[in-house]
N, C-alpha and C positions, 0 to 999 in steps of 0.2 A: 504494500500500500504506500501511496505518495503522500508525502507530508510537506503541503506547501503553505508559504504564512503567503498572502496574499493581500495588496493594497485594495483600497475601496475601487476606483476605478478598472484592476482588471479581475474585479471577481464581479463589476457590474456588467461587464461585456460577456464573461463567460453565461451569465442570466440569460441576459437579453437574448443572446444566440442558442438557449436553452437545453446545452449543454451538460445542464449541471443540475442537481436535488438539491433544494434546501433543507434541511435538518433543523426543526424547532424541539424547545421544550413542550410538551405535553398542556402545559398550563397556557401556554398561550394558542391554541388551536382554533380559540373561540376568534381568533383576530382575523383568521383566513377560510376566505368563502371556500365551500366543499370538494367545488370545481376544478379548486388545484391540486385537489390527492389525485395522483396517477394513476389512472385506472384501465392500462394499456397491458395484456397479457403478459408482456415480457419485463414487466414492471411489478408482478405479483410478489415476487420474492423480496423485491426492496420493501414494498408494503408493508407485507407481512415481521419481515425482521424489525422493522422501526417500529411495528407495536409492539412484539415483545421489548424492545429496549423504551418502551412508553418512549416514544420519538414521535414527532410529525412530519410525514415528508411529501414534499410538492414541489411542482416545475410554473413556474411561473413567468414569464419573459418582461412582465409590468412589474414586477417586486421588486422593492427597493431594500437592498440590503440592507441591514440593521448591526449593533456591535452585538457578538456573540454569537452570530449566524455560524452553523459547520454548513460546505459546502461540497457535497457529493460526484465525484465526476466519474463515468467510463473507462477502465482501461483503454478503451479504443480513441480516449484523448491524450493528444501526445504533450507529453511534460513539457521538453521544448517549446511548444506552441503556445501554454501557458502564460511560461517564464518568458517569452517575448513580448507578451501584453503587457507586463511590468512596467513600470517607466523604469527603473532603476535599470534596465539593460539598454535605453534606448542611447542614443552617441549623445557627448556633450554637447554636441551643435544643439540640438533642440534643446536638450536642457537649460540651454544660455538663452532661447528664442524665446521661454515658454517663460521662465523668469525675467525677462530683460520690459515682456508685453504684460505682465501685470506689474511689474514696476510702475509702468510709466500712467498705470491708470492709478494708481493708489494716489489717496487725497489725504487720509491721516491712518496711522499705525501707533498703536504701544503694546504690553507684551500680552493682552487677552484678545484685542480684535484688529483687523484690516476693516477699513473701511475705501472703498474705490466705486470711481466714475466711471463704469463699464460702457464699451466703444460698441456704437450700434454691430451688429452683423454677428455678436460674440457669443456662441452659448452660455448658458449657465452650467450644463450639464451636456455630455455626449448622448445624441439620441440616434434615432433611425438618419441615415444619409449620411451620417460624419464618422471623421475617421480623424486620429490623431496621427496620424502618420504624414498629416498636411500640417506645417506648423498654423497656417491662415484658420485652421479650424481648431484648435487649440481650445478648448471650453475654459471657463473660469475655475471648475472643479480642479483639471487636470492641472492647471496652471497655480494652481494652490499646492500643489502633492509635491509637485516640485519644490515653491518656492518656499514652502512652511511643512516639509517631511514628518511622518508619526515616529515620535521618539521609540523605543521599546519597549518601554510599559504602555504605549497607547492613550497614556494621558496627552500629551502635547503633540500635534499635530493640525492643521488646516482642517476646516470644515466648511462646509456649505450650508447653512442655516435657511437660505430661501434665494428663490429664483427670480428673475426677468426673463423676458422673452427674449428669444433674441435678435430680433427687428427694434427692440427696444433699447434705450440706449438710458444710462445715470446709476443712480446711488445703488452700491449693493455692501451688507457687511459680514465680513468674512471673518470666525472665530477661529481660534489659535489653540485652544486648550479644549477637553472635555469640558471642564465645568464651565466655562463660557457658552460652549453652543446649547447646554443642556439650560443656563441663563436666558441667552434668547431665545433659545426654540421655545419656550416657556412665555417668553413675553409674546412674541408672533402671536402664538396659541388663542392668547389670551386678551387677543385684540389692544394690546398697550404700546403698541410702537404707532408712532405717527411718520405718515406716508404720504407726500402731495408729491402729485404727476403734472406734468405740463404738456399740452397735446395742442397742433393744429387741425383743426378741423372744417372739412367743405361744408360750408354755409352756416348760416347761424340760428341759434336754438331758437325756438322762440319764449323759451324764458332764462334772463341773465342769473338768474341763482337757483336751487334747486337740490334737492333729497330725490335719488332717482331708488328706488326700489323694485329688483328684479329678478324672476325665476330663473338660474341657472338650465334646470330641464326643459322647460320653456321660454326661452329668452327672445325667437320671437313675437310673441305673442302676449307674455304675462310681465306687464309692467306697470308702478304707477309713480306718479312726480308728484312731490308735492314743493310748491314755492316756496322760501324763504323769505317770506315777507310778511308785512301784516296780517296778511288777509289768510295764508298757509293754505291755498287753493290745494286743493288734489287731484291731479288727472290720470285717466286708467285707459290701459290699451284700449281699441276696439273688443268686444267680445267677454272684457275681462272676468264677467261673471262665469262665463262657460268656462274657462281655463284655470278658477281659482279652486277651486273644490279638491282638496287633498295635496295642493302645492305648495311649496316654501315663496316666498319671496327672497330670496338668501343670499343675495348679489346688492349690497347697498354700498354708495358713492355719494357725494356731495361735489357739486360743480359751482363754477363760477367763471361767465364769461368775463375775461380781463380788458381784451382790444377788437375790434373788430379789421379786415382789410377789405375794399372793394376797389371795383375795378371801374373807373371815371373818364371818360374821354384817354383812354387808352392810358391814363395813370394810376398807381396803386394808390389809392387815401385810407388812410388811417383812421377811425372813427372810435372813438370812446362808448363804454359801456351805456354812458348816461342819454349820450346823445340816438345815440340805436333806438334804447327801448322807451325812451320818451317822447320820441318823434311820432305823434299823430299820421304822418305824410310818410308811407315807406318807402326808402331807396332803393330803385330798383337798380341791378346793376347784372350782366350776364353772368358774373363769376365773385364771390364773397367766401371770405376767411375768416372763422374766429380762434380766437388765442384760449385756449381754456385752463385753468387750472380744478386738479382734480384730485379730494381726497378720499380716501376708500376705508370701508371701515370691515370688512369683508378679504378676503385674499382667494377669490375663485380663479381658477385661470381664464387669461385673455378679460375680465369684467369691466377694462374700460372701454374696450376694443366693442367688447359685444354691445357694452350701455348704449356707445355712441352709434352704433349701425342700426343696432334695434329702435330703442327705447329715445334717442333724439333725432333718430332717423339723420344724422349728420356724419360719414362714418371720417375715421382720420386718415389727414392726409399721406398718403402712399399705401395703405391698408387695401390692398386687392382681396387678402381673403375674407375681409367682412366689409362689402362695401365699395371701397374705391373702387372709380373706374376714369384713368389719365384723359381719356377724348372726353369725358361726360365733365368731368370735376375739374380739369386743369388744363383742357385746351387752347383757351387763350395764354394763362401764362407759361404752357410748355414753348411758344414761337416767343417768348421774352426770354425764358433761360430755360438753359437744360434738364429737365424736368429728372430724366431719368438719369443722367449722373448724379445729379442730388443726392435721390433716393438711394440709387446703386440698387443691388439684386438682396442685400440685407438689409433695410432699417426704414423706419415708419419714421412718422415725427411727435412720436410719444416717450417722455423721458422722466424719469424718477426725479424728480431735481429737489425735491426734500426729506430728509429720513433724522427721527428724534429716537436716540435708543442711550442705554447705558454703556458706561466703557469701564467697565468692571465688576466681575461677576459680586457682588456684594450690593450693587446698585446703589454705591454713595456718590454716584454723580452721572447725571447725564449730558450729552452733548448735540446741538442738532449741527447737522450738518447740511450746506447745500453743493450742488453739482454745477457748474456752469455747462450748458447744451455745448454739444458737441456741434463740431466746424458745421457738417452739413444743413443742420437747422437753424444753426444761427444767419447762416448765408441767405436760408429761404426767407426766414423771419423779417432779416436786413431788405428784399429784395422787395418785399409787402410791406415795406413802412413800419413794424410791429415798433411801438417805443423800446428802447433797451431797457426800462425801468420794471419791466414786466421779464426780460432775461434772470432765470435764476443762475 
C-alpha cells in the first residue's frame, strides 16, 4: 500500500477526476447525500470493508476536501502520476511565477492573514477547463500553497476562506494559520464580515436605493424590492404569488445607484443620482450607464450577477452569461473604444472594492480595507465620464 501525504490542491484534482474514495468517520455520514456510496458491483468489496471498519466511503467529483479526509486510490493509479500533481515537484520557474503574481496583488499582510486585490481573469480555485501547468491560469489557491506552504504539523499554512468569481476582479482575504481560517470561516458563516461590490451596469434601475430580495432556485422569477426610503414601497416579480409557496427568498443585497453615464449628441454626460430620479422629464438617450455600489448580506454564488439580470433586469456590463449582449448594450460605444479589449475573454466590471474583517484571530481589532479597480475598468469608467470620487 502507498502512503502518500498529499497537499490540498493535488488531492483536489485526484477528486474531481474521480479517481479516488473518500474515507469518513462514521459520525459524520449524516453530512453526505446517499448518492455518493458507491454502488457499482466492483465497488462491493470496498463497501462492505468500510462498514466493518465503521468507515464511510464515497466518490464524489463536487466534494470539497476537508482536514482529516483519508483518501483511497487504485492500484491501477500510478504513484508517479500523483506525485506530479504536487507543486513541490513542479521547476522553480513556476514556482517564482506563481509567487512573484500574488505578490504583486497583495495590499496588506501580517502573520495571520493576506489580504489582496485579485486581477480580473484569476481563479479563486482550479475548476473544470484549467490547468496549472499554464502559469496564466495559476488560481489564487494554488498560488497560496506556494507562496505561504503547510508547515508539518499542518497548523500554519495558506488557506482559502472564500471565493470571487473569476471574471470578477478586488478584495479577497487569504488566512495563514488554522486558527485564522477557522476565525473567518466562522465570521463569513455568520454573516459578520462586511462586503461592498462596485458594478457597471447597462441602463438604469428604476429605483436609486433598494433591498433586493431573491430566490436563488428561482431567481428568474421570484423576487421582491423594496425602496429605501420613506415610503419602503415593495415590488414583486410578475406572478410572485404562484412562485412563493415553499420558496426561500435567500439571495438579499442592498444597492445604490452612485452616477449615472449617457450618451448626448454623441458625448458621454455624466448625470448625478439626484438629478436622474428627480427629473419629472426622462432623458432619453440610445445607450445609458449606471455606476452601482452593492452590499450583500447573503454569499450565494454569482447573486449580484443574477440580482442584476433578473431582478433589475439591468445585467453588468460584459456579463454574456446572465444578460449582456455587446451589439444590444454597447454598440455605440464599442465604435468609440474597444469594447472587447477592455473586457478581454476574462473579466466583467464587477469588483469587490470593500471588505471589513479582523486581522487576528482573537478579534481585538478590525480593519476595512479598500481595493482601487483595476486598469481595465477604470479606463471604461474614465471613458463615460464616471467622477473618480465614486473610484474605490
Amino acid at each position: 500500500m502507498h502512503h502518500l501525504t498529499l497537499t490540498w490542491p493535488a488531492a483536489q484534482k485526484l477528486i474531481r477526476s474521480k479517481q479516488v474514495f473518500i474515507v469518513k468517520d462514521p459520525n459524520q455520514i449524516n453530512e453526505f447525500p446517499e448518492d455518493n456510496v458507491p454502488n457499482e458491483s466492483s465497488e462491493d468489496n470496498v463497501k462492505e470493508e468500510a462498514k466493518k471498519k465503521s468507515q464511510f466511503v464515497f466518490r464524489d467529483a463536487k466534494y470539497k476536501i476537508q482536514e482529516g479526509d483519508r483518501l483511497c486510490y487504485p492500484k491501477t493509479v500510478d504513484k508517479e502520476a500523483i506525485q506530479s500533481k504536487l507543486p513541490e515537484v513542479i521547476d522553480k520557474k513556476k514556482e517564482n511565477q506563481a509567487i512573484k503574481k500574488i505578490k504583486d496583488m497583495i495590499q496588506f499582510e501580517n502573520e495571520h492573514i493576506i489580504v489582496i486585490n485579485k486581477d480580473h481573469g484569476v481563479p479563486s480555485q482550479m475548476g473544470s477547463g484549467l490547468n496549472d501547468d499554464n502559469s496564466s491560469h495559476f488560481s489564487i489557491d494554488t498560488m497560496l500553497q506556494y507562496y505561504c506552504p503547510d508547515s508539518e504539523d499542518l497548523f500554519s499554512g495558506g488557506r482559502l476562506i472564500h471565493r470571487l468569481d473569476r471574471k470578477t476582479s478586488g478584495l479577497m482575504v487569504l488566512a495563514k494559520n488554522k486558527e485564522m481560517a477557522k476565525v473567518l470561516g466562522d465570521k463569513f458563516k455568520q454573516r459578520q464580515i462586511y462586503k461592498a461590490y462596485y458594478a457597471l451596469i447597462c441602463g438604469i434601475p428604476s429605483i436609486p436605493r433598494a433591498i433586493v430580495r431573491q430566490s436563488f432556485d428561482k431567481k428568474e422569477v421570484l423576487w421582491e424590492i423594496e425602496t429605501l426610503d420613506k415610503h419602503r414601497n415593495i415590488y414583486k416579480s410578475p406572478d410572485y404569488s404562484q412562485h412563493i409557496e415553499g420558496a426561500k427568498l435567500d439571495m438579499i443585497s442592498k444597492y445604490e445607484v452612485l452616477s449615472v453615464s449617457q450618451l448626448a449628441a454623441d458625448q458621454w454626460i455624466n448625470r448625478p443620482q439626484s438629478e436622474i430620479y428627480r427629473s419629472k422629464i426622462p432623458i432619453v438617450s440610445p445607450e445609458q450607464y449606471s455606476y452601482v455600489k452593492f452590499e450583500i448580506e447573503t454569499g450565494k454564488k454569482h447573486q449580484i450577477r443574477l440580482m442584476c439580470n433578473y431582478a433589475l433586469q439591468k445585467p453588468i456590463f460584459g456579463d454574456d452569461k446572465y444578460g449582456y449582449d455587446q451589439e444590444k448594450h454597447s454598440n455605440i460605444l464599442q465604435k468609440q473604444v474597444n469594447v472587447s479589449s477592455i473586457l478581454g475573454k476574462q473579466s466583467i466590471m464587477l469588483h469587490a472594492g470593500q471588505l471589513e474583517i479582523p486581522i487576528d484571530p482573537e478579534c481585538k481589532e478590525t480593519m476595512q480595507f479598500t481595493a482601487e479597480l483595476k486598469g481595465n475598468m477604470e479606463s471604461l469608467l474614465d471613458t463615460l465620464h464616471i467622477p473618480k470620487i465614486y473610484y474605490v
